[in-house]
N, C-alpha and C positions, 0 to 999 in steps of 0.2 A: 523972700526967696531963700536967704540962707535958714531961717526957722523951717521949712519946707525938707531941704537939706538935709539937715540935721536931724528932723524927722524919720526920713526914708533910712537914714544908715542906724538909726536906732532899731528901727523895727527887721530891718535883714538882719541883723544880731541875734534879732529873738526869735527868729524863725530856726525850725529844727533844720540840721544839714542832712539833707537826702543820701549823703555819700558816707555817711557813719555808720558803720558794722559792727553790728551786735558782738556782744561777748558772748564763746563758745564754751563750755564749761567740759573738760577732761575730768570724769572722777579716777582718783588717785586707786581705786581699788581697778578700775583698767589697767593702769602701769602697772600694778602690783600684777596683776594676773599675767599680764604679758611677759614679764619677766621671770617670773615664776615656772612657766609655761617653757623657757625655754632650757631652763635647770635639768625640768623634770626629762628632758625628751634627752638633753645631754646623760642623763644619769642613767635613761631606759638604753642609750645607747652603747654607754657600758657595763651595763647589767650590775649597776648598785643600786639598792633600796638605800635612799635616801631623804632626810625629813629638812626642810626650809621655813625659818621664823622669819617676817621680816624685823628689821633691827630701824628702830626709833619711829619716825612718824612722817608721812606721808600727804600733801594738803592736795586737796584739787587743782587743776590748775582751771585759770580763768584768761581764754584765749581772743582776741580782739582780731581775726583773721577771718577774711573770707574764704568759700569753697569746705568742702566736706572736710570733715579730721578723722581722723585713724593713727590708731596705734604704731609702731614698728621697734622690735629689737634691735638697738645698734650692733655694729661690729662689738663683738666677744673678745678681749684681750686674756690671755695666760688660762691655765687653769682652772678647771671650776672646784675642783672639788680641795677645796679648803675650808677654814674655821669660818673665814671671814670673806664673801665672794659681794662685789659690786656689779651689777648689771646693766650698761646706756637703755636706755627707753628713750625713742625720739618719737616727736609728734609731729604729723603731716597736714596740711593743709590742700587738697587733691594729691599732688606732689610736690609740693612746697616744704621741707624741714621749717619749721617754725619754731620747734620749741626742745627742750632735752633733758633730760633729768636721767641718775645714777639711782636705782632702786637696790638699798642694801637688806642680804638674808645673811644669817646664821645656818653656817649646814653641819647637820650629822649623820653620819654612813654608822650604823653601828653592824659587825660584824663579827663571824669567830674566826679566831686563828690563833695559830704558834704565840702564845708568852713568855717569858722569864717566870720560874717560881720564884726567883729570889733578886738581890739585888748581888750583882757580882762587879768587880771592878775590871781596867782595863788593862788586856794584858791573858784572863782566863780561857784557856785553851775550850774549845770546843767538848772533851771532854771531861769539862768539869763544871760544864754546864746540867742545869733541868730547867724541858720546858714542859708547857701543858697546854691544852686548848682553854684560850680564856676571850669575853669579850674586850673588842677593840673598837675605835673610831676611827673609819679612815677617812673622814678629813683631816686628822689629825697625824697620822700616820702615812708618811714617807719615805717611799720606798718598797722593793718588793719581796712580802711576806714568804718566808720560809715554811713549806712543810714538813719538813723534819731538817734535824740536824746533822741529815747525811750529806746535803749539798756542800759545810762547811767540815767536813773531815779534816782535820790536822790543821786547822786554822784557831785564830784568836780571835779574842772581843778587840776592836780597837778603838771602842768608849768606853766608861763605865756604864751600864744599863740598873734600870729599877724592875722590883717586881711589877708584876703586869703588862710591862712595855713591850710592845710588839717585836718577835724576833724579827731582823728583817738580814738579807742579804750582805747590807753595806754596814754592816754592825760589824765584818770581822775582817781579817785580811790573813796574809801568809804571817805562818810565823818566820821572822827572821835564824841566821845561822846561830846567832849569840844572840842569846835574851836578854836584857836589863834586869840586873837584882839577881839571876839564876847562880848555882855554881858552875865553874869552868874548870879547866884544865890550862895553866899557864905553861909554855916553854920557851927555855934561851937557852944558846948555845955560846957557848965563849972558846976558843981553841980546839980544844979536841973533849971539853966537858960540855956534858947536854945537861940541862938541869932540867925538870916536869915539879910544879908544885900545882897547890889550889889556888882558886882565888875566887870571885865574884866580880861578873861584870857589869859595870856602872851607867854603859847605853846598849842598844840592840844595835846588831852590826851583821853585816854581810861578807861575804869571802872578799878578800883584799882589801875592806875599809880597816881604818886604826881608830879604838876606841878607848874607852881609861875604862882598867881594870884596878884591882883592886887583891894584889896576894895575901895570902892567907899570913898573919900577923904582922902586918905593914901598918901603918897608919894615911900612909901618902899612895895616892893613883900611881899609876905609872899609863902609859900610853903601848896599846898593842895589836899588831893585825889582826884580824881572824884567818882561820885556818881552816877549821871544819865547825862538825857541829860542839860549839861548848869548846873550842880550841883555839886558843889565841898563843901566838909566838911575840914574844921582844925582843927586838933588832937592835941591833949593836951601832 
């Protein structure tokens, strides 16, 4: 009776399990399409021509799920248009999420616009710039491109920039009352004597800040407000 037994639980072992579901196979060039797919629609929909590599390597995936599978783009986080963009891909099983994976591209926008000829430092007034139309990347480039250098009239660079680099808006700002390095106009007054010499100011300064200047054959700063442009006074 227990040989018997023993028998039957052998054989239900080896019998197939009716309730085991096939493995479904997602190929990897689906996710790649789906996500790619949703780049290109984001790119048409702000009218960039832009080109997508995917970046490293991609397997099938091998899914043990019942009910139909399909594709879906997950939620989109930040940005798309950079060097380096990651895209969710989720797998469904009717509507079930069963599975997910991050599909990485490489993207380039290539583009003309406003360059630097040269490289110039920071600090170069808008007029003492040259730019020219040259190609640009904007994935690469942020921020928004200048058409001429009339938008930045009486303004600086406030980086240093390289030739080629795209001019862009946030490359310049106001020039301040007193410039850094520039010559100045120093004045004190002591009783009823006004002195005016030269000197060279040491930070950029605004009306009513105090800055270290620097008079002309001194060796030591001295500390002084501004006043106007290129005018700083020393208080007593």
């Amino acid at each position: 009776m227990l040989r018997l037994a023993a028998l039957t639980v052998v054989l239900s072992l080896s019998l197939p399990c009716s309730a085991a579901v096939e493995r479904q196979r997602v190929a990897a060039a689906d996710l790649v399409a789906a996500a790619q797919a949703m780049l290109t629609t984001k790119a048409n929909d702000d009218h960039v021509a832009a080109n997508f590599a995917l970046v490293g390597h991609l397997d099938d995936l091998q899914l043990a799920e019942p009910g139909k599978l399909n594709v879906r783009v997950g939620n989109f986080k930040g940005p798309w248009l950079r060097p380096r963009v990651g895209v969710p891909v989720q797998v469904f099983a009717d509507d079930r999420p069963v599975s997910s994976v991050t599909v990485w591209f490489s993207v380039a926008a290539p583009a003309q616009a406003m360059v630097y000829d040269a490289n110039y430092v920071h600090g170069t007034l808008d007029s003492q710039l040259q730019v020219k139309v040259g190609a640009i990347d904007l994935a690469r480039t942020h921020g928004q491109s200048l058409a001429s250098l009339d938008a930045v009239a009486g303004q600086r660079l406030r980086h240093a920039v390289d030739a080629g680099q795209a001019a862009l808006a946030d490359d310049f700002e106001k020039v301040p009352t007193v410039q850094a390095q520039q010559p100045i106009r120093i004045e004190t007054t002591s009783g009823v004597v006004h002195l005016s010499i030269a000197g060279r100011a040491l930070n950029d300064g605004e009306i009513g800040q105090t800055i270290a200047v620097l008079p002309a054959n001194a060796s030591q700063p001295v500390r002084a407000r501004v006043m106007s442009n290129q005018v700083v006074i020393i208080e007593n």
